[in-house]
Rosetta silent file (secondary structure, phi, psi, omega in degrees, C-alpha in Angstrom):
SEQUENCE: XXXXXXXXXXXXXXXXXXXXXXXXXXXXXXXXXXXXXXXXXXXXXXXXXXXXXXXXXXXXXXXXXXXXXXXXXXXXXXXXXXXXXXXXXXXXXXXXXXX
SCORE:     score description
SCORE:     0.000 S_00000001
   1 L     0.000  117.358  165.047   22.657   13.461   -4.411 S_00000001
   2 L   -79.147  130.014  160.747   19.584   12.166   -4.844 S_00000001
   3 L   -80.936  158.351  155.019   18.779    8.302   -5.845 S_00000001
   4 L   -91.858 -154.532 -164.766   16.429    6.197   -7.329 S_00000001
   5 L   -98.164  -33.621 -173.058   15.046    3.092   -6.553 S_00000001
   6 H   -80.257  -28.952 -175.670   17.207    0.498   -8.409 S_00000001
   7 H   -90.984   19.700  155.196   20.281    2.487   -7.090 S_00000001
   8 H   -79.950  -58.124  173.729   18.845    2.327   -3.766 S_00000001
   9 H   -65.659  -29.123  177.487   18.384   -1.983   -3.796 S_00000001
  10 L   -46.474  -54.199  168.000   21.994   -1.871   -5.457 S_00000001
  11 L   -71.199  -10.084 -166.911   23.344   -0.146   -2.585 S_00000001
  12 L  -117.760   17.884  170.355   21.419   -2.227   -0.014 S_00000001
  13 L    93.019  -19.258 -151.843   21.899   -5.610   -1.611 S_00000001
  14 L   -75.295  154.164  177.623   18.364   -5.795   -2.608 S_00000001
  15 L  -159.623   -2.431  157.446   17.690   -7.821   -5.618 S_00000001
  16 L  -143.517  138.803  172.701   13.674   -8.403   -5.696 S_00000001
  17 L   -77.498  129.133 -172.286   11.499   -5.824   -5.085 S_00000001
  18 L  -141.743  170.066 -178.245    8.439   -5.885   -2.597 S_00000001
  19 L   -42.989  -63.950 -170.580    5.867   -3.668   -0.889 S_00000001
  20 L   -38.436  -60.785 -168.513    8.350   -3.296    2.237 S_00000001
  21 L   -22.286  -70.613 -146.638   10.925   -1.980   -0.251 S_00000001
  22 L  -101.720   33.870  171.781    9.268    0.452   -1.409 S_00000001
  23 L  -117.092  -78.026 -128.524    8.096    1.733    1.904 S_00000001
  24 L   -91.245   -6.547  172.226   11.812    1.611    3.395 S_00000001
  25 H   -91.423  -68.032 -163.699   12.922    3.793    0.130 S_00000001
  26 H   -62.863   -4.404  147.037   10.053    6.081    0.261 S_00000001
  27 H   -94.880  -71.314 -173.730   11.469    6.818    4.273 S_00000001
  28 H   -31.053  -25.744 -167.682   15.118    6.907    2.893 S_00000001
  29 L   -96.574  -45.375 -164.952   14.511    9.101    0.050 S_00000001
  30 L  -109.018   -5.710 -155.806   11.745   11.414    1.738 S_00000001
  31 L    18.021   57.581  167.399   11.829   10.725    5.565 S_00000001
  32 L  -118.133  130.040  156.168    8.329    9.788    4.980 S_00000001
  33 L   -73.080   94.206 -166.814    6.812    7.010    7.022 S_00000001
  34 L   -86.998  112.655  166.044    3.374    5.589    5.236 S_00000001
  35 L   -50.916  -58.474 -152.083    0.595    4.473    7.635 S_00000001
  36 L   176.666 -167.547 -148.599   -1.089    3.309    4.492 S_00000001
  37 L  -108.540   41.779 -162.253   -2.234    4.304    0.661 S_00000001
  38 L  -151.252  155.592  165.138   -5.028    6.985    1.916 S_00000001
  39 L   105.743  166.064  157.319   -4.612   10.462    3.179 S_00000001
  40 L   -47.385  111.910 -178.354   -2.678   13.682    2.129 S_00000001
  41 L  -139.963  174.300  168.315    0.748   13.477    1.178 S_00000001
  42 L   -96.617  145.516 -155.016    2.982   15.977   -0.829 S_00000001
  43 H   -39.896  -36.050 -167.836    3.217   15.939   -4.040 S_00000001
  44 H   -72.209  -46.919 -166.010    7.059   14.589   -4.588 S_00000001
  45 H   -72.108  -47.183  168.215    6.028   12.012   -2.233 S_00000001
  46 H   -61.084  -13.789 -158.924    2.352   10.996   -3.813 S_00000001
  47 H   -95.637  -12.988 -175.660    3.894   11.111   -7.070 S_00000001
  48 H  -105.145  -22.705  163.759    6.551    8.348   -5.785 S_00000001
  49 H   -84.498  -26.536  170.234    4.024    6.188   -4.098 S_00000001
  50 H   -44.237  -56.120  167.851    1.815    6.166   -7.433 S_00000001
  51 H   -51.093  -70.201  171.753    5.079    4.665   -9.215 S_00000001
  52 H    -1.078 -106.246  163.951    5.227    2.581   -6.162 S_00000001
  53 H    -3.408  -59.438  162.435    2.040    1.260   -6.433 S_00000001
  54 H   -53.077  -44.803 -178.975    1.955    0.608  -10.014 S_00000001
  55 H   -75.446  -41.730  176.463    5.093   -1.672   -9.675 S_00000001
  56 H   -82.613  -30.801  154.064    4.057   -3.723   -7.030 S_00000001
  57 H   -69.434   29.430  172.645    0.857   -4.269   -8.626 S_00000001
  58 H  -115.622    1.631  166.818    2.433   -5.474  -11.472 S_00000001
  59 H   -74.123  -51.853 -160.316    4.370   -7.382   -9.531 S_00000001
  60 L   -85.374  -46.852  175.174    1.786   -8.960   -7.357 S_00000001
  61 L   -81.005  -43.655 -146.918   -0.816   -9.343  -10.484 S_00000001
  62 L    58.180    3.982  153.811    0.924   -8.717  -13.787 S_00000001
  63 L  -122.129  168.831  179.902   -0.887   -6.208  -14.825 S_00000001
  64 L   -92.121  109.426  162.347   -0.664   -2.495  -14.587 S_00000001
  65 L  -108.291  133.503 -161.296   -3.524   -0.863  -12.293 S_00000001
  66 L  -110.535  106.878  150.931   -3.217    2.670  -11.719 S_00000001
  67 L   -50.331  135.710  174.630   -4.988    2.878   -8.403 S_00000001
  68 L  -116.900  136.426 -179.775   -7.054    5.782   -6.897 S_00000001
  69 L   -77.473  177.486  166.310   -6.067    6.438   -3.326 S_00000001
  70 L  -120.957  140.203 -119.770   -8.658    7.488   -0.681 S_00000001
  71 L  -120.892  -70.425  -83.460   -8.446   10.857    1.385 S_00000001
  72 L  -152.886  123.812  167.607   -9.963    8.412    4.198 S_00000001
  73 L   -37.612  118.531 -179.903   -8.581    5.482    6.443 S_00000001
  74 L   -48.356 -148.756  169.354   -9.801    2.274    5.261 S_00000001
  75 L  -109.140  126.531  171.302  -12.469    0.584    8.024 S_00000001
  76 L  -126.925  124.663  127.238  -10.415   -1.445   10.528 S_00000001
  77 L    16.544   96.046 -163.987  -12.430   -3.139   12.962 S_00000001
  78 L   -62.083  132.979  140.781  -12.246   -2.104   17.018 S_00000001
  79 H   -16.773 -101.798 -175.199  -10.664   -5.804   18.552 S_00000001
  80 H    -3.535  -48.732 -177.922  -13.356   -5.758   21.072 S_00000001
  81 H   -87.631  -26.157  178.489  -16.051   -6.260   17.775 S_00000001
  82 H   -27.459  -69.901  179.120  -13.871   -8.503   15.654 S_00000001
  83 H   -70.313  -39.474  165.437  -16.083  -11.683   16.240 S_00000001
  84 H   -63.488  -34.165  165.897  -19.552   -9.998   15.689 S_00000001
  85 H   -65.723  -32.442  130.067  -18.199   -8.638   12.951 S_00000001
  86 H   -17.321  -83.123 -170.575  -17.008  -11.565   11.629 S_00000001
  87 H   -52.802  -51.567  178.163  -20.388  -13.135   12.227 S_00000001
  88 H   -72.964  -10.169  162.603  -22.035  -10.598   10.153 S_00000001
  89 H   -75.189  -21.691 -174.705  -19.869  -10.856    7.379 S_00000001
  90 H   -87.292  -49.023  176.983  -20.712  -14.126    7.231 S_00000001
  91 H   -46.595  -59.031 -165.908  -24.757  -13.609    7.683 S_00000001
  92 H   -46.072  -93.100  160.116  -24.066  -11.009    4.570 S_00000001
  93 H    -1.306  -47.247 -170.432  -21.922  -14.048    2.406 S_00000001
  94 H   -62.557  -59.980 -159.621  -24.878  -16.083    3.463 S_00000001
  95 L  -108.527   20.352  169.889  -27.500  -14.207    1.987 S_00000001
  96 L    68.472   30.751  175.529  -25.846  -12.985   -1.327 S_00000001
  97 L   -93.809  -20.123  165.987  -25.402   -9.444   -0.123 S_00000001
  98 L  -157.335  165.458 -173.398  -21.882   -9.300   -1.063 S_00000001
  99 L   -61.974    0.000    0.000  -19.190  -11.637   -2.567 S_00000001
C-alpha cells in the first residue's frame, strides 16, 4: 500500500512540514535519495518533487512558484578557491555588476 505525504507525517509523528520532510518521504516512498533539485529523475519521482517543491515554497514564501529545475549541478565552489572567490564576488557587488 502505497501512502501519501500527510499519512506519512501521521505515521511518523510529524506535524510541520519542511524541506527535510519531504526529502525523507521522497526516500521512503521511492528509495530515492536527492543530491539536489537538478538532474534526471523518473517521472513518478519528478512529478513528486514538483509537488514537493511547490509546498515548501509556499511554505517558505507564501506564494506558489512553480520552479524549473536544471538538467545541470548548480556551481559549488572548489574549498581551495572559496576566499578568491569570495573576493570577487565582492569586486562584482562593488562595481554594480550584479545585486
Amino acid at each position: 500500500m502505497q501512502i501519501g505525504l500527510i499519512e506519512y507525517m501521521n505515521q511518523n509523528g510529524i506535524t510541520f512540514y519542511s524541506e527535510k520532510v519531504g526529502l525523507d518521504y521522497l526516500d521512503f516512498k521511492f528509495g530515492f535519495k536527492l543530491e539536489g533539485f537538478y538532474g534526471i529523475m523518473p517521472k513518478k519521482v519528478r512529478d513528486a518533487v514538483h509537488c514537493l517543491l511547490v509546498l515548501w515554497n509556499y511554505q517558505a514564501y507564501g506564494t506558489v512558484a512553480f520552479v524549473t529545475r536544471g538538467r545541470v549541478k548548480p556551481f559549488e565552489c572548489p574549498s581551495q578557491f572559496q576566499k578568491e572567490y569570495d573576493e570577487f564576488l565582492s569586486f562584482c557587488k562593488k562595481k554594480k555588476y550584479t545585486e
